[in-house]
C-alpha positions as CSV (number, residue, x, y, z in Angstrom):
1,X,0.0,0.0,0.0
2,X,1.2,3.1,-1.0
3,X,0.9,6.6,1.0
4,X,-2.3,7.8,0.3
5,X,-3.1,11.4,-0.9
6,X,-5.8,12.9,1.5
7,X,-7.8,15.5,-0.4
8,X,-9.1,18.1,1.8
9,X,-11.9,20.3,0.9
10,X,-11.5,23.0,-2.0
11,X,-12.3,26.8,-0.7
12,X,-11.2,29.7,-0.9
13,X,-7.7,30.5,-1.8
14,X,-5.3,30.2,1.6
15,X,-3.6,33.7,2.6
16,X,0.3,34.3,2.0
17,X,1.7,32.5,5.0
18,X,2.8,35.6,6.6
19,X,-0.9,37.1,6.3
20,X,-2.0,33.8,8.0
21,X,-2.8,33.9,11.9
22,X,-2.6,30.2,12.7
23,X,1.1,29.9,10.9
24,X,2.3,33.4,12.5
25,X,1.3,32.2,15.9
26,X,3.3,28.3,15.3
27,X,5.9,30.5,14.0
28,X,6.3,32.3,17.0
29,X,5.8,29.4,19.1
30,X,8.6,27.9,17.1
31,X,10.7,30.9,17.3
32,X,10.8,31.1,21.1
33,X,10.8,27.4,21.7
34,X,13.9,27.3,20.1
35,X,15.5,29.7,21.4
36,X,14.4,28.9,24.9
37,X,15.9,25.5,24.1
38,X,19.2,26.2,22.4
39,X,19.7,29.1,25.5
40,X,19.3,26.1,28.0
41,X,21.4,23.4,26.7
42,X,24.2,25.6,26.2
43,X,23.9,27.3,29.8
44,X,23.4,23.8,31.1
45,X,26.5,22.4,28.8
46,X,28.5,25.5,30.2
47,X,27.5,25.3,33.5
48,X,28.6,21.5,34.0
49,X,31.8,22.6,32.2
50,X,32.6,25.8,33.6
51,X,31.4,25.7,37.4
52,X,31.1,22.4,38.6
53,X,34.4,20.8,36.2
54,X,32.8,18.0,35.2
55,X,33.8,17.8,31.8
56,X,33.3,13.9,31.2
57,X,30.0,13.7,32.9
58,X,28.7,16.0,30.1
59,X,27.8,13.1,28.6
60,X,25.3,11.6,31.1
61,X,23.7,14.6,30.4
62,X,23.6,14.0,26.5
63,X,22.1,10.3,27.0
64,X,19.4,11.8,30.0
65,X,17.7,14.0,27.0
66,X,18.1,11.1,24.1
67,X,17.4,8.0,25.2
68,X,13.7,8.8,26.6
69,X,13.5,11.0,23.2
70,X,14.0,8.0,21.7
71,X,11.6,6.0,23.4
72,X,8.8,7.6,24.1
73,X,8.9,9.2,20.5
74,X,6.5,6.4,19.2
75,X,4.2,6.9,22.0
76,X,3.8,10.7,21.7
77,X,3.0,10.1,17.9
78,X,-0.2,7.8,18.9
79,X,-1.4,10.5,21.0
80,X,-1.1,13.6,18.8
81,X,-3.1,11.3,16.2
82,X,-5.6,10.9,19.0
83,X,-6.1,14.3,21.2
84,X,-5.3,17.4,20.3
85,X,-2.0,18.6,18.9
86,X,-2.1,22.4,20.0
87,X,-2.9,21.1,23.5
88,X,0.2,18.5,23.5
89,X,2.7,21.4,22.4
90,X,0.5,23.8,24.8
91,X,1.3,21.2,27.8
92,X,4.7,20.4,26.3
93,X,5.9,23.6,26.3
94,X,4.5,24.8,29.9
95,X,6.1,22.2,31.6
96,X,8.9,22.7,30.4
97,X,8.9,26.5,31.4
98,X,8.0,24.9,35.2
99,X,11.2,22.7,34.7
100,X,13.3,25.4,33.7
101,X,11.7,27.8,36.5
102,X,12.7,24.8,39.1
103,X,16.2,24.7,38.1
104,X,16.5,28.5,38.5
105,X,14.9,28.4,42.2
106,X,17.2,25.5,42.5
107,X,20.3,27.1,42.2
108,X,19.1,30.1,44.2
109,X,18.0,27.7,47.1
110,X,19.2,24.4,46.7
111,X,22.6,22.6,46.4
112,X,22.9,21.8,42.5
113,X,24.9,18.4,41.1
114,X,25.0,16.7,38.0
115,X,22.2,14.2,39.1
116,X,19.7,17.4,38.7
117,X,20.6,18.3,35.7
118,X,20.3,14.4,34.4
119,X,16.7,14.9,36.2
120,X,16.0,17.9,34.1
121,X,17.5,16.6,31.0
122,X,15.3,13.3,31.3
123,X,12.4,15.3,31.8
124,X,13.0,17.8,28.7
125,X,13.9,14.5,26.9
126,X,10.5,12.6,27.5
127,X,8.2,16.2,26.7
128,X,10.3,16.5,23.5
129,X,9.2,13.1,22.4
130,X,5.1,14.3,22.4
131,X,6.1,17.5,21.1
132,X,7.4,16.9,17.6
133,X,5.1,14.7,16.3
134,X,2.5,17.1,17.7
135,X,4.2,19.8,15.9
136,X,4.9,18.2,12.6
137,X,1.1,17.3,12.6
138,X,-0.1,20.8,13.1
139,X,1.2,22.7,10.6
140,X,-0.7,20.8,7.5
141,X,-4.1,21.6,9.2
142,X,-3.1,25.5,9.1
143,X,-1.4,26.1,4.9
144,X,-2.4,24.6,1.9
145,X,-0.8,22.2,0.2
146,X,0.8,24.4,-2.0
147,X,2.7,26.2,1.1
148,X,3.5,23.4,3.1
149,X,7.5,23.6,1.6
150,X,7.9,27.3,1.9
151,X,6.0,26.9,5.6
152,X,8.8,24.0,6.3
153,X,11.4,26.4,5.1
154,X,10.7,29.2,7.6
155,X,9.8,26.5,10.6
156,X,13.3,25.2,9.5
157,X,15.2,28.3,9.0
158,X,13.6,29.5,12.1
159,X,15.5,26.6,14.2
160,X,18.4,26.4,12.5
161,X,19.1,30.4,13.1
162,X,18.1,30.2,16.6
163,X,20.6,26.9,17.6
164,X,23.0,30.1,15.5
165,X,22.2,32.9,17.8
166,X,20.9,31.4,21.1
167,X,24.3,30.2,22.0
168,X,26.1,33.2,21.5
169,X,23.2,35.0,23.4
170,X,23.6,32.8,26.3
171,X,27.4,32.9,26.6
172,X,26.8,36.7,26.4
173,X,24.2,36.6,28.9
174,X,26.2,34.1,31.1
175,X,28.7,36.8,30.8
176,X,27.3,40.0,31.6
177,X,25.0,38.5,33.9
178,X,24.2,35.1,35.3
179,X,23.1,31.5,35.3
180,X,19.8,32.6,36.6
181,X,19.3,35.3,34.4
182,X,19.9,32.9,31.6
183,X,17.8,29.7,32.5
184,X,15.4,32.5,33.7
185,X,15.0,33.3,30.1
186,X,14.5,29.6,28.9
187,X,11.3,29.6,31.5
188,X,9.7,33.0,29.6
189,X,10.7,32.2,26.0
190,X,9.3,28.7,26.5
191,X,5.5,30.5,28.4
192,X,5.8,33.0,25.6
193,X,5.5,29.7,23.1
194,X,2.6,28.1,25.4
195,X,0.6,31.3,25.1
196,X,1.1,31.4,21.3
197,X,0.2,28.1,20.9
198,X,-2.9,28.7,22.2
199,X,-4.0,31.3,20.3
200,X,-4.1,28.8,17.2
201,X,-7.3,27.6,15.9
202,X,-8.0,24.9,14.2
203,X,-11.4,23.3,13.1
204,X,-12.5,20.8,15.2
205,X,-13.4,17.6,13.3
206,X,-15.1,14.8,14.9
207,X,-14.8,11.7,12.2
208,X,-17.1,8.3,12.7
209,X,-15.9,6.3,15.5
210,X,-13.8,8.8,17.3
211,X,-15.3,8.2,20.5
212,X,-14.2,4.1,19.8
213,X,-10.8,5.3,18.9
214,X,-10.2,7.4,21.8
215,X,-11.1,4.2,24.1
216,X,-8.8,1.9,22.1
217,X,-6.0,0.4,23.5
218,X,-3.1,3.1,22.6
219,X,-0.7,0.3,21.8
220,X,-2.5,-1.5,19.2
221,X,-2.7,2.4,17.7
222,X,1.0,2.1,17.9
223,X,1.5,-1.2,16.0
224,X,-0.8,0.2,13.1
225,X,1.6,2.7,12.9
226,X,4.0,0.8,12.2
227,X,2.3,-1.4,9.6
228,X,0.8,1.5,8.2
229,X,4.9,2.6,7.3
230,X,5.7,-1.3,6.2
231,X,3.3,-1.9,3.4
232,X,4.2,1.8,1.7
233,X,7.8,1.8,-0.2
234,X,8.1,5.5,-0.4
235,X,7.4,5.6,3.8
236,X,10.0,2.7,4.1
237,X,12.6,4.6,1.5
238,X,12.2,8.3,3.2
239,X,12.8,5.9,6.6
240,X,16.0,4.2,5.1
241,X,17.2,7.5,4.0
242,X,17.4,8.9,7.3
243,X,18.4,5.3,9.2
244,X,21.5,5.7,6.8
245,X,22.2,9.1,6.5
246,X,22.3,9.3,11.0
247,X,24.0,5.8,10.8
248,X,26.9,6.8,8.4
249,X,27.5,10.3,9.0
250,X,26.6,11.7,12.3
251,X,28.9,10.2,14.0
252,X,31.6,10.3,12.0
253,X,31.0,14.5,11.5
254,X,30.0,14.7,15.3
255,X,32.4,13.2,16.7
256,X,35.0,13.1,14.3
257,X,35.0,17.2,13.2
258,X,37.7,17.6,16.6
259,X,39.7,14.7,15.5
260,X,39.8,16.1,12.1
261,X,40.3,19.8,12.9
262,X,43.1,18.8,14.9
263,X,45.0,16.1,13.3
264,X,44.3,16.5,9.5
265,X,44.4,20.4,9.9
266,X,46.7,20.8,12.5
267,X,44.3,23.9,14.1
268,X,42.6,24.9,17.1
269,X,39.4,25.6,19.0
270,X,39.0,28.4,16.8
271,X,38.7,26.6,13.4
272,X,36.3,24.3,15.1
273,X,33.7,26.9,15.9
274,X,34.3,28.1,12.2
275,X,33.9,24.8,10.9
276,X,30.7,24.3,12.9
277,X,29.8,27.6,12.0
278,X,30.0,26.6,8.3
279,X,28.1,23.7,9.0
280,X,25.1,25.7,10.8
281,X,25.2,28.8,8.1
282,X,24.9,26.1,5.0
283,X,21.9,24.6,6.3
284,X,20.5,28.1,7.2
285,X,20.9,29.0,3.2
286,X,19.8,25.6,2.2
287,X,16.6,26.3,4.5
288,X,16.3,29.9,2.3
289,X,16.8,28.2,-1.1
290,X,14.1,25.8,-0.6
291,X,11.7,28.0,0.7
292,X,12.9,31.0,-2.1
293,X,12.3,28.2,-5.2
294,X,8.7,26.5,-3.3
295,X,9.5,23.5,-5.0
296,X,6.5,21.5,-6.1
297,X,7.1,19.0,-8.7
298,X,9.9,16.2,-8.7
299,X,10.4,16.4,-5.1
300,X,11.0,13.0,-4.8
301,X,13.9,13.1,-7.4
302,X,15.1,15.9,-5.9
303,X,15.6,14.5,-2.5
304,X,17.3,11.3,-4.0
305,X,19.5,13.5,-5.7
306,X,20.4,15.9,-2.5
307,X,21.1,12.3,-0.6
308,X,23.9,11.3,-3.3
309,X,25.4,14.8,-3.5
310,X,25.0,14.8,0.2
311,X,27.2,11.7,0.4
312,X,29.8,13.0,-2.2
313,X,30.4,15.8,-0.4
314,X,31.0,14.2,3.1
315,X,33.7,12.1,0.8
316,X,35.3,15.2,-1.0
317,X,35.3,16.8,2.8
318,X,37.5,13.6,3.9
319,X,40.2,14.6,1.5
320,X,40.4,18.3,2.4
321,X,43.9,19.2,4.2
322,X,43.7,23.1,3.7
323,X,41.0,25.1,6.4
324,X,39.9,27.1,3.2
325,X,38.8,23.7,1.5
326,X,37.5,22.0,4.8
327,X,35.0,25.4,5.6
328,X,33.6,25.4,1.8
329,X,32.9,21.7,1.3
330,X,31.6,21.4,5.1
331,X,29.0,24.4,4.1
332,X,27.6,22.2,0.7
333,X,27.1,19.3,2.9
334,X,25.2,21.8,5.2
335,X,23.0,23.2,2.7
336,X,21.8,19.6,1.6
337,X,20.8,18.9,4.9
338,X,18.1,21.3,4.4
339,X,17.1,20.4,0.8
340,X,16.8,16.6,1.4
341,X,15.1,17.5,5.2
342,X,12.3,19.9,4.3
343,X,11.0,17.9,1.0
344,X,11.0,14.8,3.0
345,X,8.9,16.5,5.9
346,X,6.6,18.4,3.4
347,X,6.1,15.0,1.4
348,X,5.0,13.2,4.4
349,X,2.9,16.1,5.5
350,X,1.3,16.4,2.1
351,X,0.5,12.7,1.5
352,X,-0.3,10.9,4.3
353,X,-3.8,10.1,5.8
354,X,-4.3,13.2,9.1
355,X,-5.0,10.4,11.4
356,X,-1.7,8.5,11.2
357,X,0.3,11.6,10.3
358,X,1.5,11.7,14.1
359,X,2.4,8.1,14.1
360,X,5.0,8.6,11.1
361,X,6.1,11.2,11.9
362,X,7.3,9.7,14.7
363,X,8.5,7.3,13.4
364,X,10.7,9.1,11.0
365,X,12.0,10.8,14.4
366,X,13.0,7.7,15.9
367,X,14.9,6.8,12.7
368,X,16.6,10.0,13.1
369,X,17.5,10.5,16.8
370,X,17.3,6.2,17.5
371,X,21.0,5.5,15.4
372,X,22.5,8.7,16.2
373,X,23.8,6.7,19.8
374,X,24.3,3.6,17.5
375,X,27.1,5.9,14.7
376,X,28.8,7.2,17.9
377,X,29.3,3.3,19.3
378,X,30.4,2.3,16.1
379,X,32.5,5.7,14.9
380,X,33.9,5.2,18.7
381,X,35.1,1.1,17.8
382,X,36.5,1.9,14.9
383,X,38.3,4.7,16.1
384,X,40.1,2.5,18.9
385,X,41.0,0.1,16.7
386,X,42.8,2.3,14.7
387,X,41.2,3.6,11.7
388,X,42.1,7.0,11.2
389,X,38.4,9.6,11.0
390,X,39.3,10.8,7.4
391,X,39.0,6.8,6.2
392,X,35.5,6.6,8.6
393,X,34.3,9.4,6.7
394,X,35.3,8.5,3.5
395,X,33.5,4.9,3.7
396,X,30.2,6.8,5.4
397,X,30.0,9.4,2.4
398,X,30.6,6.4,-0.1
399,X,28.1,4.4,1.1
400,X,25.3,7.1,1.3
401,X,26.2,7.7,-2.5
402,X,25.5,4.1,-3.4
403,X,22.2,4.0,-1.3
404,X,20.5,6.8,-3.3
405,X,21.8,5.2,-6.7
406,X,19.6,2.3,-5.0
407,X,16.8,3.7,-4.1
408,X,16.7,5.7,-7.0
409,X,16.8,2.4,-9.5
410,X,14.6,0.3,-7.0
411,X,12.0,2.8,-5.9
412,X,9.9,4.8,-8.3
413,X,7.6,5.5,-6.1
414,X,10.3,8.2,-4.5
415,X,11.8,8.8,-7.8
416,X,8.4,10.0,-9.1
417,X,7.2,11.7,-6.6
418,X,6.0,15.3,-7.0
């Protein structure tokens, strides 16, 4: 079975996304979730870092916000196909201002270790997991069709900018102020994005047999989820594409841009942060081309085609030795980030049936975030055994290449997808 096309009903023509409440709203719920977000992390990361010197528990922290991502990511995508997505994000995001406005009367009050902030990473973890899905399902119920990829763009460009700037505004705000002041500012950014969230309206439908699948057992809503995804080949390919593309190169880029910086380039901190800076401004311009060009027909191609150049480019990037060559190839690979992301997350959005749309979404989440701990265990073995990062990355750019000439050849439903 192949992803079916739900046709909504005809009306009058949708306003300019920008002229549309219910997008500007989600936008700005967007705008200061992520901010609030990318503020904490790097206040927390700092914080571990800077005050208490705990440099190698930073990790624990890491895993506390994954893992329950990971795992409970399935679960929040059977309820946002089930109750109310604004109310999910609306919840999402107000307990997470409470967590945030905890940790700050913490430190005023309280004796702060590294086992709170694993609490408050676990708990930001698990809300994350019902908030995506949620999110992802939402914004097809407020544009058209034709402005779901230029509504993607923004939401995109919109995240990407703000894990730019919110950094740099925390370390400045660290700076001139304190740790208070900052994670003080996660708690309002993150109410700011509750309240917005509940100024969106969306029609309330009520289809036959709600009441009966309200009741049902959420479990077996789970499983159907997941056989919805089996029996489609363009689900299963968009899936594979991300399994392979977290799988091959995450890692390797993650955890292998020190290594590289410092062995292969022989540089510093400094041409790090420009490399990661690279890395963040690419997809950022990627994020504008897509949403510039709306693309509407041959997405499917397209996407296959951004996955092999994608893959080239993480190859070419394994034989730079100059920081000149390293910084202009690592800011290509960024920018296809964006081009094969937002098609795939428009196509899904565009195509599949409104009540399983949380589910796959999901699902495609797990796919995304579930190998990322897998590449590091297996960048990490191969890297003690002795293979040097630029031949890890070499073989994970290779292999993406010859996945998309497969999927290309052995899946036209992809391939002709508009």
């Amino acid at each position: 079975m192949e992803a079916v096309v739900e046709q909504k009903p005809q009306g009058e023509l949708a306003p300019a996304i920008w002229k549309n409440r219910n997008f500007l709203f989600l936008w700005i719920a967007g705008l200061c979730s992520s901010f609030g977000l990318a503020i904490f992390m790097f206040s927390e990361a700092w914080y571990v870092v800077e005050v208490m010197g705990l440099e190698a528990s930073l990790g624990l922290v890491f895993i506390a916000s994954s893992v329950p991502r990971v795992l409970f990511m399935m679960i929040g995508g059977a309820v946002a196909d089930r109750f109310s997505k604004n109310f999910i994000m609306f919840l999402s995001d107000i307990l997470r201002a409470g967590v945030a406005v905890a940790l700050v009367l913490w430190l005023l009050f309280g004796d702060v270790t590294i086992w709170s902030f694993v609490l408050f990473a676990l708990i930001f973890g698990i809300l994350d997991a019902f908030f995506w899905p949620a999110s992802g399902g939402l914004l097809p119920a407020l544009v058209s069709k034709e402005q779901l990829t230029r509504a993607n763009s923004v939401i995109q460009m919109t995240s990407q900018s703000s894990f730019i700037l919110g950094p740099m505004l925390a370390g400045a705000v660290i700076a001139l102020g304190s740790y208070v002041f900052a994670f003080s500012m996660t708690a309002a950014l993150l109410a700011i994005a509750s309240i917005a969230i509940l100024l969106i309206r969306t029609s309330k439908k009520k289809a036959e047999g709600g009441e009966q699948e309200a009741a049902s057992d959420l479990f077996k809503s789970i499983k159907e989820g997941i056989a919805y995804v089996k029996e489609s080949s363009f689900l299963l390919a968009l899936i594979l594409f991300a399994v392979f593309i977290n799988l091959f190169m995450v890692g390797p880029l993650q955890m292998g841009l020190p290594l590289f910086v410092k062995n292969v380039l022989g540089g510093n901190s400094l041409d790090f942060s420009y490399l990661e800076g690279m890395l963040a401004g690419g997809m950022l311009l990627g994020s504008i081309l897509i949403g510039v060009l709306n693309v509407q027909k041959r997405r499917g191609l397209l996407v296959i085609a951004a996955v092999g150049i994608n893959g080239l480019f993480f190859t070419l990037f394994s034989f730079t030795n100059e920081l000149w060559q390293s910084l202009a190839l690592i800011a290509l690979l960024g920018s296809t980030f964006s081009i094969i992301n937002i098609p795939i997350i428009t196509a899904i959005q565009a195509t599949i049936k409104e009540e399983m749309l949380g589910r796959v979404m999901s699902l495609l989440s797990m796919a995304s975030l579930g190998l990322v701990p897998v590449s590091f265990a297996v960048t990490s073995l191969f890297l003690s055994v002795g293979v040097d990062i630029t031949t890890i990355m070499l073989v994970g750019g290779g292999l993406i290449v010859l996945l998309s000439i497969v999927i290309y050849t052995k899946v036209p439903g992809l391939r002709n997808f508009d």
